[in-house]
Backbone of each chain as ProteinMPNN parsed JSONL, in Angstrom:
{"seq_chain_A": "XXXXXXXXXXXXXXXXXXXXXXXXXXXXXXXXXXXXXXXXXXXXXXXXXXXXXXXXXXXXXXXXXXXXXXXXXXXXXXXXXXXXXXXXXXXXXXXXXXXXXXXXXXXXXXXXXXXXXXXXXXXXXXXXXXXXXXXXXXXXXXXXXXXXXXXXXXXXXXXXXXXXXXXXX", "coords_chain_A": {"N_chain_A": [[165.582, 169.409, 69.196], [165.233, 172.553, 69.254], [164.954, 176.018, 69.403], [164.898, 179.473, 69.429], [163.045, 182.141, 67.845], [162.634, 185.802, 67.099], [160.608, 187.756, 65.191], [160.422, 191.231, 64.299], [158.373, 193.072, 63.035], [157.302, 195.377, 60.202], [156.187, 197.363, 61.514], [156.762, 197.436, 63.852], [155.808, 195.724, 65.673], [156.433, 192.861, 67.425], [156.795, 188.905, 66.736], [157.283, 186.337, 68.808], [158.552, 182.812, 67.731], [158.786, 179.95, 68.128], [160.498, 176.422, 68.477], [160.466, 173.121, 69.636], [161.225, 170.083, 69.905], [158.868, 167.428, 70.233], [156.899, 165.295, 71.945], [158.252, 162.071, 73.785], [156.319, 160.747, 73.662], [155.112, 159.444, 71.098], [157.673, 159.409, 69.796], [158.363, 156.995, 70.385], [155.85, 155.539, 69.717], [156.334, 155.713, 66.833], [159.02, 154.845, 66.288], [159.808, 152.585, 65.262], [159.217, 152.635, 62.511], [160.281, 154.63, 61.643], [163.276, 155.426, 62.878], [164.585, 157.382, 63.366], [163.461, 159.746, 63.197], [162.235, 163.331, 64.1], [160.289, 164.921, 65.778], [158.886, 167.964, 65.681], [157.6, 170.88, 67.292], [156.001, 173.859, 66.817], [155.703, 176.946, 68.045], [153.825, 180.286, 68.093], [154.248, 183.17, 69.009], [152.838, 186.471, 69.709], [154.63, 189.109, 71.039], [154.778, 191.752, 70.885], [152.648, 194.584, 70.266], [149.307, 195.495, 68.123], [148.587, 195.856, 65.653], [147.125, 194.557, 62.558], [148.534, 191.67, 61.442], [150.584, 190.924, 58.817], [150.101, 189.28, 55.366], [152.637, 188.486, 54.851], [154.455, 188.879, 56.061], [153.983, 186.211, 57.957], [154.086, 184.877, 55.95], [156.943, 184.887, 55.494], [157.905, 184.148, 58.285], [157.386, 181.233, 57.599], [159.07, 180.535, 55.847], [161.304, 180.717, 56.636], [160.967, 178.866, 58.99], [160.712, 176.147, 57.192], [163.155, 176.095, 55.993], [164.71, 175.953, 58.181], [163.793, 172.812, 58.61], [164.183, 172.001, 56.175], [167.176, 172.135, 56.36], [167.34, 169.622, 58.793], [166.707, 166.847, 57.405], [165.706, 164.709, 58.989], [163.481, 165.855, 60.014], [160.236, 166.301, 61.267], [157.16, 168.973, 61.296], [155.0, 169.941, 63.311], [152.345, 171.422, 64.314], [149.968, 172.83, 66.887], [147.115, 174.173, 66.951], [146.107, 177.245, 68.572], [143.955, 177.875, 71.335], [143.337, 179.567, 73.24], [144.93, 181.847, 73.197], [144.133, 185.457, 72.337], [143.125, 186.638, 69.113], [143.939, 189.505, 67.733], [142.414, 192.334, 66.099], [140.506, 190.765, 64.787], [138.27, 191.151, 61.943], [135.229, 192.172, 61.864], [132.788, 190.13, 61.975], [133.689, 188.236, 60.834], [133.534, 186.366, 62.76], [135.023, 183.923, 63.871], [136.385, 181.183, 66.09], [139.415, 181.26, 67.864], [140.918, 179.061, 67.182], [140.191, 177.925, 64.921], [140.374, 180.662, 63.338], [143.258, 180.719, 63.155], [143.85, 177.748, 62.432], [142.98, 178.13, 59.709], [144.303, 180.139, 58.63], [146.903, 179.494, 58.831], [147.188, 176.579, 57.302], [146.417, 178.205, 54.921], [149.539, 180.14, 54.52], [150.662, 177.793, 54.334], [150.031, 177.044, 51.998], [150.73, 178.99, 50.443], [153.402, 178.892, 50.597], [153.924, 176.293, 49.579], [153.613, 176.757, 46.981], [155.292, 178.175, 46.042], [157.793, 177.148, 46.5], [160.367, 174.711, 45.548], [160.87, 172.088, 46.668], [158.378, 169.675, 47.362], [156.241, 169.808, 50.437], [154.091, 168.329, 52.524], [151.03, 169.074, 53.96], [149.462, 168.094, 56.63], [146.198, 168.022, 57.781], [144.735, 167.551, 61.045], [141.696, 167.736, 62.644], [139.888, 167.323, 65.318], [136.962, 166.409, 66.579], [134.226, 166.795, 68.945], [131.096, 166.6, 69.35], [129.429, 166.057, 71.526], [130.588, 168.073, 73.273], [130.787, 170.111, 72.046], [132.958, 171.328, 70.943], [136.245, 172.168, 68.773], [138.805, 171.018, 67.448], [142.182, 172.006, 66.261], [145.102, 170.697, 64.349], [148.046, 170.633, 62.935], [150.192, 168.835, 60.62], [153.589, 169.362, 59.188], [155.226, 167.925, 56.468], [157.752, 165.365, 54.661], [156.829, 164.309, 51.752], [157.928, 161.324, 51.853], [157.176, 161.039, 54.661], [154.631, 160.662, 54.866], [153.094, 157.938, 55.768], [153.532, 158.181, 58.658], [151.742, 159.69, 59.579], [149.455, 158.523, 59.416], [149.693, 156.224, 60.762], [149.508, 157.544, 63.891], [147.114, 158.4, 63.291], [145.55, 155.37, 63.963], [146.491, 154.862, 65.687], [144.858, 156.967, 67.353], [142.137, 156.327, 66.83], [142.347, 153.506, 67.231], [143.386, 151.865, 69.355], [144.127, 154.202, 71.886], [146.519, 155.16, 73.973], [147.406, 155.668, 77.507], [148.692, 158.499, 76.782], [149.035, 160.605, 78.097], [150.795, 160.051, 80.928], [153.065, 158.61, 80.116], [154.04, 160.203, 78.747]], "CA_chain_A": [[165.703, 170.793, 68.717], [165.455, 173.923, 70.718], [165.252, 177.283, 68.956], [163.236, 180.586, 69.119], [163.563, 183.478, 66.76], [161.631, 186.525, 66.883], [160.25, 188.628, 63.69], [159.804, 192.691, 64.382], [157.414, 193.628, 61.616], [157.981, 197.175, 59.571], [154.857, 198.135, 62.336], [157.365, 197.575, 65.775], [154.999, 194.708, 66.549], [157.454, 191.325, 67.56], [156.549, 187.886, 67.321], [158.102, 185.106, 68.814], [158.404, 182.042, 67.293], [160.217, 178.73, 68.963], [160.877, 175.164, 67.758], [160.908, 172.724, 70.195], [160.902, 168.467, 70.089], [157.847, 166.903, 70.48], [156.551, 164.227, 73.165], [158.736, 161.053, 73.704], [155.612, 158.943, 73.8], [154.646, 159.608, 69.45], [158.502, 158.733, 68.901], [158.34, 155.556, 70.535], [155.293, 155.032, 68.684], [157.151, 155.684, 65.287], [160.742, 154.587, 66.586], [160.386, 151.408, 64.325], [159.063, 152.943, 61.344], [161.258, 156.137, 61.745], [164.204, 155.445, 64.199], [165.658, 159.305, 63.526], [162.817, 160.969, 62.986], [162.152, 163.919, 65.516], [158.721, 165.598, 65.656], [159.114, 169.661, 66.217], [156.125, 171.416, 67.316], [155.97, 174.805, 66.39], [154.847, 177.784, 68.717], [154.083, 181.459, 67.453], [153.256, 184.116, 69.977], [152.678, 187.818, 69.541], [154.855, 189.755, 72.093], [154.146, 193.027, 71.503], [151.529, 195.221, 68.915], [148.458, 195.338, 67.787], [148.612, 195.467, 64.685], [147.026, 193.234, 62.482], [149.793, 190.679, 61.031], [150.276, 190.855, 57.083], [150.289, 188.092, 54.57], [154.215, 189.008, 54.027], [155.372, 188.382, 57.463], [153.415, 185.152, 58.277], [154.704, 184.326, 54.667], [159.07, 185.148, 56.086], [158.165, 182.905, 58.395], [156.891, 180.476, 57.027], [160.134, 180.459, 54.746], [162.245, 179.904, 58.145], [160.635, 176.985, 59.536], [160.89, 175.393, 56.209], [164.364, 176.182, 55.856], [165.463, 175.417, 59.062], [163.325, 171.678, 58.445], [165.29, 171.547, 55.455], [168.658, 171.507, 56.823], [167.197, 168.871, 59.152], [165.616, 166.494, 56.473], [164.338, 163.828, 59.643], [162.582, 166.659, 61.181], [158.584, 167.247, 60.863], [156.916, 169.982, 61.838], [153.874, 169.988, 64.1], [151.425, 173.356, 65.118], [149.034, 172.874, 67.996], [146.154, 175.535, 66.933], [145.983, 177.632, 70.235], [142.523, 178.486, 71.224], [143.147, 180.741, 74.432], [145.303, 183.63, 73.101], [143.434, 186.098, 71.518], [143.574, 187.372, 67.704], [143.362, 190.816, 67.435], [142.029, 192.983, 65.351], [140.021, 190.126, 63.794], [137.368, 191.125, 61.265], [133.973, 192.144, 62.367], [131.036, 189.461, 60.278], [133.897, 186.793, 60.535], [134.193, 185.795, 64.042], [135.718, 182.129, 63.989], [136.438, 180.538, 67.233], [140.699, 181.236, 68.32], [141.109, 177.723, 66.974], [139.809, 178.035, 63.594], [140.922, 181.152, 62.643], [144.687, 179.711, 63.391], [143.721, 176.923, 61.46], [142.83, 178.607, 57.876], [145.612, 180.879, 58.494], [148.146, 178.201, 58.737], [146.666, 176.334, 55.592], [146.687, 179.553, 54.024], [150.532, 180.007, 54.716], [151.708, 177.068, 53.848], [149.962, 176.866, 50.186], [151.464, 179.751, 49.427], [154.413, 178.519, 50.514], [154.765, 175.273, 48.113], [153.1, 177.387, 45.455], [156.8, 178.819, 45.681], [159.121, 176.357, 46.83], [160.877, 173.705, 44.891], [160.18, 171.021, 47.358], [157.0, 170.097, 48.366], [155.595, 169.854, 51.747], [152.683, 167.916, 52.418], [150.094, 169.625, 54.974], [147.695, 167.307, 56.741], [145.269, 168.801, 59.087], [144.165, 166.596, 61.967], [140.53, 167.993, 63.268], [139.278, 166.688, 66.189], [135.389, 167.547, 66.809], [133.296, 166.408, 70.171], [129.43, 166.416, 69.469], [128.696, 166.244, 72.967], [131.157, 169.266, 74.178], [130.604, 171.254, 71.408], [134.621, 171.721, 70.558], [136.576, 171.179, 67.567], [140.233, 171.153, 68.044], [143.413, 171.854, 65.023], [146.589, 170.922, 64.375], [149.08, 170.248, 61.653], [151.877, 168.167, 60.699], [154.204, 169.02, 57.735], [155.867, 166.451, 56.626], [158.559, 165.631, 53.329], [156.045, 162.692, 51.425], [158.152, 160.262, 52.043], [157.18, 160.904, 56.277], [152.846, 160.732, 55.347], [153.111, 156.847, 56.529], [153.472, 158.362, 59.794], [150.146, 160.336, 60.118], [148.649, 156.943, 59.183], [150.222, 155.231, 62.101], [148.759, 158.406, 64.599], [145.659, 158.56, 63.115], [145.283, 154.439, 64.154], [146.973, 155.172, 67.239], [143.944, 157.676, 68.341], [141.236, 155.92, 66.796], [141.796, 152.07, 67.529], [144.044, 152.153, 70.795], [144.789, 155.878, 72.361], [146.918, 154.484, 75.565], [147.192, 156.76, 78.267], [149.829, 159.517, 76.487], [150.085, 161.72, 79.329], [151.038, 159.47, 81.62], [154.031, 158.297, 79.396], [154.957, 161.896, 78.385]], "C_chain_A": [[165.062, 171.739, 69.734], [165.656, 174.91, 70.554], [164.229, 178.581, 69.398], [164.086, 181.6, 68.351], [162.412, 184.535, 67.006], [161.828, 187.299, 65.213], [159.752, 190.009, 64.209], [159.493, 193.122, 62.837], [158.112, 195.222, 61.614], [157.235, 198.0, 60.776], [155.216, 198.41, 63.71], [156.493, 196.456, 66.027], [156.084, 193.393, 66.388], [156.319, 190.222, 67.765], [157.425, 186.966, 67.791], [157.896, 183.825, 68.219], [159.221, 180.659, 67.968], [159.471, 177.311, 68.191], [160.998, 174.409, 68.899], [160.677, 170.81, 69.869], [159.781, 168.209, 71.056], [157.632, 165.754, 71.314], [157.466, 162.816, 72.825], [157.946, 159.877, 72.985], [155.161, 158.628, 72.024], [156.394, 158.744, 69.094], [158.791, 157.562, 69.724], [157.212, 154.57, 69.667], [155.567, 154.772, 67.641], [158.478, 155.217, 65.305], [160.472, 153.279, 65.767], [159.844, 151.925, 63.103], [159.959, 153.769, 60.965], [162.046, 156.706, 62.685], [164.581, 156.945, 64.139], [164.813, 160.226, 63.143], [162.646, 161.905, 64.499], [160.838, 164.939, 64.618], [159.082, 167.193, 66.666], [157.829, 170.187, 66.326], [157.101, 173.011, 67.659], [155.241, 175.912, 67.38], [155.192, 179.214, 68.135], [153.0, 181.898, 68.479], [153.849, 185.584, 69.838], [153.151, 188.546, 71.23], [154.527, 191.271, 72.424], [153.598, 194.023, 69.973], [150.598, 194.597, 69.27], [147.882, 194.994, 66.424], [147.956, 194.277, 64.025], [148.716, 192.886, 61.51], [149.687, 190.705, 59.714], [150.994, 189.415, 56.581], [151.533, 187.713, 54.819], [154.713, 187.972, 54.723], [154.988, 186.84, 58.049], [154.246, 184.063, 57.043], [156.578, 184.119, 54.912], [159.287, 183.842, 56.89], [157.471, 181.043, 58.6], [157.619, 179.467, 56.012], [160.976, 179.956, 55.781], [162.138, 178.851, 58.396], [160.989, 176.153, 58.744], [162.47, 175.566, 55.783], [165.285, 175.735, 56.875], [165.113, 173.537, 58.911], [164.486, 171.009, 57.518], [166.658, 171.226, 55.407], [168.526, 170.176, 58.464], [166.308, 167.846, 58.668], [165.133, 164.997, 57.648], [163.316, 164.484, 60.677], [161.173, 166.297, 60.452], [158.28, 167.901, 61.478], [155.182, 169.96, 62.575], [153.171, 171.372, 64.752], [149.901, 172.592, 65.785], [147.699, 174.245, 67.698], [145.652, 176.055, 68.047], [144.885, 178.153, 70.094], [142.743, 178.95, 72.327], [144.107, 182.164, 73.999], [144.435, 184.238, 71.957], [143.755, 186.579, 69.649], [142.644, 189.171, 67.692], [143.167, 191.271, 66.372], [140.804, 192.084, 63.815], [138.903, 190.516, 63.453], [136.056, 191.147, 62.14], [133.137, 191.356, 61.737], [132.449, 187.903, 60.343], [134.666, 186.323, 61.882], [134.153, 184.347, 64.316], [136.333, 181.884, 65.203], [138.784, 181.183, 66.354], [141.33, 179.991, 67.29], [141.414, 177.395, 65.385], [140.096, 178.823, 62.183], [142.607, 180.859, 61.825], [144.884, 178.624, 62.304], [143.643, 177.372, 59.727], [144.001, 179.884, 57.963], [146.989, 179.745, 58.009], [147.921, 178.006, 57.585], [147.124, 177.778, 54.811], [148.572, 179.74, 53.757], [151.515, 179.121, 53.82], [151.523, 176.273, 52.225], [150.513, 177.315, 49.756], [153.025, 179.589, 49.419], [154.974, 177.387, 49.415], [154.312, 175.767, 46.864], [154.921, 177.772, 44.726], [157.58, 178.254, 45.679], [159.319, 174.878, 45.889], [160.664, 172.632, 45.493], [159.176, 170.848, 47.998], [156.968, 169.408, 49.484], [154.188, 169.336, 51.81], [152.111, 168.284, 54.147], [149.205, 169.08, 55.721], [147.473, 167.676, 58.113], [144.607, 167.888, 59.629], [142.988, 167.957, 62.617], [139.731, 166.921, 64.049], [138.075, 167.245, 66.843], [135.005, 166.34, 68.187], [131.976, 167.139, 69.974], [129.137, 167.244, 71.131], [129.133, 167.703, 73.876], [131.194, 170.599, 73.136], [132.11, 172.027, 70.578], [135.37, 171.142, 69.299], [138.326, 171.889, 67.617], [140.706, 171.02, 66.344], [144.822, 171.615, 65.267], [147.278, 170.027, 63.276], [150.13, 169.344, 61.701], [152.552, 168.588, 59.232], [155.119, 168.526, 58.001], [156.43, 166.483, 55.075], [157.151, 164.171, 52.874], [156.572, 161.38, 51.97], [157.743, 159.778, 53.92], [155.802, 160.317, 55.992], [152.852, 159.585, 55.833], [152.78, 156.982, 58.025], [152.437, 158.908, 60.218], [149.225, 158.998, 59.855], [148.391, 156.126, 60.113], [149.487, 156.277, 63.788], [147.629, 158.306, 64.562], [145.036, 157.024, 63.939], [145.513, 154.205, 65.335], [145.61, 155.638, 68.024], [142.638, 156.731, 67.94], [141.099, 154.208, 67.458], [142.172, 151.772, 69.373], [144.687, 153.257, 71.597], [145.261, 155.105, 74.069], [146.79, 155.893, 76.271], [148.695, 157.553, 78.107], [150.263, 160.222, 77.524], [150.745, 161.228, 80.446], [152.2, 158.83, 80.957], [154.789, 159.681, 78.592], [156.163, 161.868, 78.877]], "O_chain_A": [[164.512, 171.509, 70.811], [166.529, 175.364, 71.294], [163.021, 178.52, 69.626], [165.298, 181.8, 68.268], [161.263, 184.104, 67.109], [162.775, 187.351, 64.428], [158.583, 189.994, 64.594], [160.201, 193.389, 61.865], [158.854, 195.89, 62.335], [157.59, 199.152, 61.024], [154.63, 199.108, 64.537], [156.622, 196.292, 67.24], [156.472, 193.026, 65.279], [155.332, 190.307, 68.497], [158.433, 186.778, 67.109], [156.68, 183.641, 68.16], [160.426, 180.738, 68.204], [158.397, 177.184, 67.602], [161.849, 174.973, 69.587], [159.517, 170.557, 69.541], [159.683, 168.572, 72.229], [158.662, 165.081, 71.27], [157.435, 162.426, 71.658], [158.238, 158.885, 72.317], [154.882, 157.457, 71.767], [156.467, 157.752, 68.37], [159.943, 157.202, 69.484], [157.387, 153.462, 69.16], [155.211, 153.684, 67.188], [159.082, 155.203, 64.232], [161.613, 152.832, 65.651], [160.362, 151.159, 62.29], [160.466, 153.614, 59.854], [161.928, 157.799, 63.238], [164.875, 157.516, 65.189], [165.157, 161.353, 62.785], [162.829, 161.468, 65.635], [160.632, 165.386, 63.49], [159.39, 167.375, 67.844], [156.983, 169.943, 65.465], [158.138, 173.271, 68.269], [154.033, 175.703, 67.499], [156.324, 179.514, 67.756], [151.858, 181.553, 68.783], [155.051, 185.848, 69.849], [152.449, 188.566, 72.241], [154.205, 191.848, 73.462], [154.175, 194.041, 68.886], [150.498, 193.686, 70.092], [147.021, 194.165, 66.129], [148.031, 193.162, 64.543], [149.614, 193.634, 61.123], [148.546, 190.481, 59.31], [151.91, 188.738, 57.047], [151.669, 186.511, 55.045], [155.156, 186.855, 54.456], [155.912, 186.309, 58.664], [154.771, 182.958, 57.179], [157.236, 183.195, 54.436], [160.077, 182.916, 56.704], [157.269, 180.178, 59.452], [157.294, 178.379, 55.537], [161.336, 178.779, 55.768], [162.913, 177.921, 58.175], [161.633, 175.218, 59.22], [162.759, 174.718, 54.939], [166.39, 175.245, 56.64], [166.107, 172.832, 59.085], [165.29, 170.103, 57.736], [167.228, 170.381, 54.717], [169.548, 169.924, 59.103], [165.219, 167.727, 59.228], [164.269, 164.238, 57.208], [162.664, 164.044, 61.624], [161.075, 166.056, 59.249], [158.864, 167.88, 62.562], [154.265, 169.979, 61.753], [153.648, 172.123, 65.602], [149.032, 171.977, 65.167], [147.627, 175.19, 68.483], [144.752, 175.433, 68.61], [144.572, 178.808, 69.1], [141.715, 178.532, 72.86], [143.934, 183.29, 74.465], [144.11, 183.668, 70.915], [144.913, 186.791, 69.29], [141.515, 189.662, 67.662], [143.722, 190.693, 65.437], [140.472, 192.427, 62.681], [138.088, 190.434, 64.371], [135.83, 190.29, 62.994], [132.61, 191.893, 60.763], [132.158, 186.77, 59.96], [135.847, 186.028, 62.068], [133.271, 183.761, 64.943], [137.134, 182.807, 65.353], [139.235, 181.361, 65.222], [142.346, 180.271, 66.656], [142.376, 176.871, 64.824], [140.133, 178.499, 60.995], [142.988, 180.808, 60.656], [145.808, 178.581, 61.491], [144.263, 176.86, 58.795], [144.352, 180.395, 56.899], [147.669, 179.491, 57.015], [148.223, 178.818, 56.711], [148.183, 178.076, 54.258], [148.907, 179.406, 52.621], [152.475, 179.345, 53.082], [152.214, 175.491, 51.572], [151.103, 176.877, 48.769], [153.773, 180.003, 48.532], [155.963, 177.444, 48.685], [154.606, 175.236, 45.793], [155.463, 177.69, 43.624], [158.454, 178.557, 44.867], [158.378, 174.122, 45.645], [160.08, 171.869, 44.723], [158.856, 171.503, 48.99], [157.649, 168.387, 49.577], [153.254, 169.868, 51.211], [152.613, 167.89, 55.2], [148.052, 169.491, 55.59], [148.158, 167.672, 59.135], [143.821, 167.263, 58.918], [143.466, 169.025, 63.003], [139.116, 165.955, 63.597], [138.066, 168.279, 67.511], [135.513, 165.221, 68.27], [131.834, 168.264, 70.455], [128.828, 168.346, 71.583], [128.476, 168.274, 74.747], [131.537, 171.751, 73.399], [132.157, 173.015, 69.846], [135.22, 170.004, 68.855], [138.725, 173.039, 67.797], [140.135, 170.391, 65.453], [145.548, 172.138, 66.112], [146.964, 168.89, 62.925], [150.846, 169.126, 62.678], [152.043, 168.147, 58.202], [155.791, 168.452, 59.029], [155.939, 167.259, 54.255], [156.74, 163.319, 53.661], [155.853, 160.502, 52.446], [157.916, 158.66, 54.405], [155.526, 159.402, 56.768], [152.466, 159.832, 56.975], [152.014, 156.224, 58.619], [152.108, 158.624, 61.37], [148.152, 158.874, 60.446], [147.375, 155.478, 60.366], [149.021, 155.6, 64.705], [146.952, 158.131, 65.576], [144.034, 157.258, 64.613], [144.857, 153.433, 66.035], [145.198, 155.041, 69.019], [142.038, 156.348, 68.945], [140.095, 153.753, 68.004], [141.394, 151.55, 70.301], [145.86, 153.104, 71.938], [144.532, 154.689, 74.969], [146.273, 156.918, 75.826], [149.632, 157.413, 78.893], [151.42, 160.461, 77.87], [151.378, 162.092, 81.053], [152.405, 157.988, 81.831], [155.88, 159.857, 78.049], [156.904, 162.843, 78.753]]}, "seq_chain_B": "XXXXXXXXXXXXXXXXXXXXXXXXXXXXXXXXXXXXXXXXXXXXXX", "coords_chain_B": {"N_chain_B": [[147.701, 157.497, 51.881], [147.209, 161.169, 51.058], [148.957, 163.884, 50.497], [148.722, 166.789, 52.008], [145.915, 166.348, 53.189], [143.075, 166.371, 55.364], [141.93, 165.064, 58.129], [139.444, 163.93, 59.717], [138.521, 163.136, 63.25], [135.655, 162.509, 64.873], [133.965, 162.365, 67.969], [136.909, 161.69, 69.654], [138.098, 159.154, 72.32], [137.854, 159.527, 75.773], [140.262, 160.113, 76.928], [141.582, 161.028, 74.734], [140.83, 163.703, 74.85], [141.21, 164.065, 77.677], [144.515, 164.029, 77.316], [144.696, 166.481, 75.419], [143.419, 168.579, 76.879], [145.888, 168.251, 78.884], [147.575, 168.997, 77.276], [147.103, 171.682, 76.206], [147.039, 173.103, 78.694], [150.256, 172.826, 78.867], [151.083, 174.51, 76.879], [150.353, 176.461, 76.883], [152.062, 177.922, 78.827], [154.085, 177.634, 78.03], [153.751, 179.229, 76.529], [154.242, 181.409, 77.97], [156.708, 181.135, 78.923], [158.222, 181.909, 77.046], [157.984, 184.536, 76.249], [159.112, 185.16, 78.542], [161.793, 185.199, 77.851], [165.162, 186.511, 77.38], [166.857, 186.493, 75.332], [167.084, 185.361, 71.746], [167.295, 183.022, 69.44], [168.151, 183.681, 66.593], [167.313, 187.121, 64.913], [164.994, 188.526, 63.443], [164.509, 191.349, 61.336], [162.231, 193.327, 59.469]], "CA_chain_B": [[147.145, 158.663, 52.461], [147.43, 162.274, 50.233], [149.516, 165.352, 50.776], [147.781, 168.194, 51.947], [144.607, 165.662, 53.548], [142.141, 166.362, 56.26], [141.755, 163.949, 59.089], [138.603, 164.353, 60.451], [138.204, 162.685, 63.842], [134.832, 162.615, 65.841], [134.178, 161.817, 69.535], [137.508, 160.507, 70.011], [137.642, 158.787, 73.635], [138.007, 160.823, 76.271], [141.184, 159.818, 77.291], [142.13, 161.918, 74.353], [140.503, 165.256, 75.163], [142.576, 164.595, 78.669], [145.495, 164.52, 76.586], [144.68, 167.509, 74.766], [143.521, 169.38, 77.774], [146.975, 168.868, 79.071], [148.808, 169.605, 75.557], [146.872, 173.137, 76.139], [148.091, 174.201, 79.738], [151.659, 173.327, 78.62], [151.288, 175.584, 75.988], [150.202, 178.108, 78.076], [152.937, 177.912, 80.137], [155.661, 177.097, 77.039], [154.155, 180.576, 75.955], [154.518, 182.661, 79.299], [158.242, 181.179, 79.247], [158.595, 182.417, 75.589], [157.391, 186.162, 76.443], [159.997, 185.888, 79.48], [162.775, 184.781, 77.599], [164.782, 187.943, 76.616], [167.31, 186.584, 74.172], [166.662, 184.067, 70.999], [168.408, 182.508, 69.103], [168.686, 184.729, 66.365], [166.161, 187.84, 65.296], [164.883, 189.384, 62.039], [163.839, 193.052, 61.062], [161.821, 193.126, 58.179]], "C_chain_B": [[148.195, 159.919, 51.399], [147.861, 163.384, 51.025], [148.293, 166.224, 50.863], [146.07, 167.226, 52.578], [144.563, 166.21, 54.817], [141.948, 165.061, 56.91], [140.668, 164.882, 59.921], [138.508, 163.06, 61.656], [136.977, 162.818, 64.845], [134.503, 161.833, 67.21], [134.88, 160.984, 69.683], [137.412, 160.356, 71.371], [138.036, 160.272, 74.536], [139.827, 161.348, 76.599], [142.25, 161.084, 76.058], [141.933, 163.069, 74.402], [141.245, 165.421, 76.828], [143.647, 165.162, 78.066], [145.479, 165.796, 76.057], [144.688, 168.631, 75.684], [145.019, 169.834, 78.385], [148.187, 169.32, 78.409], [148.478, 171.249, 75.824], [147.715, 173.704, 77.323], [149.661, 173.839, 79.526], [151.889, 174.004, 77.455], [151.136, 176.779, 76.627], [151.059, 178.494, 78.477], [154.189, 178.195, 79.111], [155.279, 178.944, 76.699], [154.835, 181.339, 77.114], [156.166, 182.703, 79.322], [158.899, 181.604, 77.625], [159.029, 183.595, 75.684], [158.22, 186.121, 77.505], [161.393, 186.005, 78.838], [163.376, 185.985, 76.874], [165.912, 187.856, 75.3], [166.846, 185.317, 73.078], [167.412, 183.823, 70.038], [169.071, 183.338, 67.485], [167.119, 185.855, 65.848], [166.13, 187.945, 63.888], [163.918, 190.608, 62.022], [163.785, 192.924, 59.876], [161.686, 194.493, 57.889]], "O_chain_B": [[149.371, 159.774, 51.065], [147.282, 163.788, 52.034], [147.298, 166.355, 50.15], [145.047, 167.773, 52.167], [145.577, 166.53, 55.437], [141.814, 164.037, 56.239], [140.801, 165.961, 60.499], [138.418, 161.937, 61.161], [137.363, 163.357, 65.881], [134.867, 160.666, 67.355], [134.528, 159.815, 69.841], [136.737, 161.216, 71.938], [138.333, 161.426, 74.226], [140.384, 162.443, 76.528], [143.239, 161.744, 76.379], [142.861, 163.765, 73.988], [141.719, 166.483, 77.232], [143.9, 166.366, 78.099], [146.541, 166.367, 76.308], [145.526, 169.529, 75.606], [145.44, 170.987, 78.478], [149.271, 169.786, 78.758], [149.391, 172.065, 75.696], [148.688, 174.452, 77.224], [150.415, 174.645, 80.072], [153.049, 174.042, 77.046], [151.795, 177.808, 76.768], [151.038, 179.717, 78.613], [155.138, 178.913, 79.427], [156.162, 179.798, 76.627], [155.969, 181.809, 77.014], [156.853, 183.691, 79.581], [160.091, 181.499, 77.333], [160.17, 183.919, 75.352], [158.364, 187.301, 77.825], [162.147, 186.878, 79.268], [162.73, 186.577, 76.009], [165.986, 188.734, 74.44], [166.273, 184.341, 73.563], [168.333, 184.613, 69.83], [170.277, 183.524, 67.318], [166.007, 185.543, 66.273], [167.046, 187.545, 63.169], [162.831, 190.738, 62.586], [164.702, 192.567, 59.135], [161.315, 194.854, 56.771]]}, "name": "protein", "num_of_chains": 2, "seq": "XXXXXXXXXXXXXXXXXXXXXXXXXXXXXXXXXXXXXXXXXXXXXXXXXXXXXXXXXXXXXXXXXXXXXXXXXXXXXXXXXXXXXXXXXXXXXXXXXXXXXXXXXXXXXXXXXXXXXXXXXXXXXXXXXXXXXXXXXXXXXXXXXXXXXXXXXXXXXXXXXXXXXXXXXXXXXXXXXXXXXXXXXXXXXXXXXXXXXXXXXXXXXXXXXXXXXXX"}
């Protein structure tokens, strides 16, 4: 898969949004559990405003992704929580690391999303913390239930044997 | 494993904070070619 869409808010501020297929080396990992699955990772970037971003619009699309998923029922959906572009206009008293904020936004999003939707979506948040470097990394997978098996098989992947992924990318 | 769960992982190896490092600069990069790109596939005005 291979899409982008933008969203111009009521405010003139555009985001982009794109869809693209995820690393070879995860669906070789899962290619015998889930020969046709395809792993989409999700990117959302603010082209132009300041503005802050309202519930609404985060909420539209939020309705997209999940709609486009849905007419591909062996997709999942994957978000990378970006910690180098900035969030503007964020709150003075609640300054949360790039990473973090991203993170409880998302969550946020996509409750209110199965609060609404007839099929649910299961959300599981992979957090990856380092002690020693001080960093704590996010990122998502939604997934139909019948996929969670597969965060099972990742999770055992990074903890028992993590081969060398980038080098098989 | 439960819908909607938390995976907490601590000091995984390093081998995976390489990985990650280079998951970030091709994001970087996937954005810059986002923000050049001037049509998409389709748009919405809310």
């Amino acid at each position: 898969m291979n899409l982008s869409f933008d969203v111009i808010t009521k405010e003139g501020d555009k985001i982009i949004v794109s869809l693209t297929s995820f690393y070879p080396y995860i669906k070789e990992l899962i290619g015998d559990v889930f020969p046709q699955l395809e792993i989409v990772e999700i990117s959302i970037v603010r082209e132009t405003g300041t503005n802050p971003i309202k519930i609404e619009v985060f909420g539209k699309i939020a309705q997209v992704l999940i709609s486009i998923a849905q007419d591909n029922p062996n997709t999942i959906l994957y978000y990378f929580c970006d910690l180098t572009q900035e969030i503007p206009n964020q709150r003075v008293g609640r300054r949360l690391s790039y990473q973090e904020y991203r993170n409880n936004l998302f969550k946020l999003l996509f409750q209110r999303y199965n609060g609404e939707s007839q099929e649910h979506w299961s959300d599981i948040e992979i957090e990856l913390k380092s002690t020693q470097m001080e960093q704590t990394l996010f990122a998502h997978f939604l997934l139909r239930d019948q996929h969670l098996p597969l965060v099972e098989i990742l999770r055992n992947e990074v903890m028992s044997n993590f081969k060398s992924i980038s080098e098989q990318k | 494993m439960e819908s909607n769960e938390k995976i907490v992982i601590e000091n995984p190896p390093k081998k995976v904070w390489d990985f990650v490092e280079k998951m970030r600069k091709e994001k970087e990069a996937q954005r810059k070619q986002l923000l050049d790109k001037e049509t998409h596939t389709f748009s919405i005005q809310l």
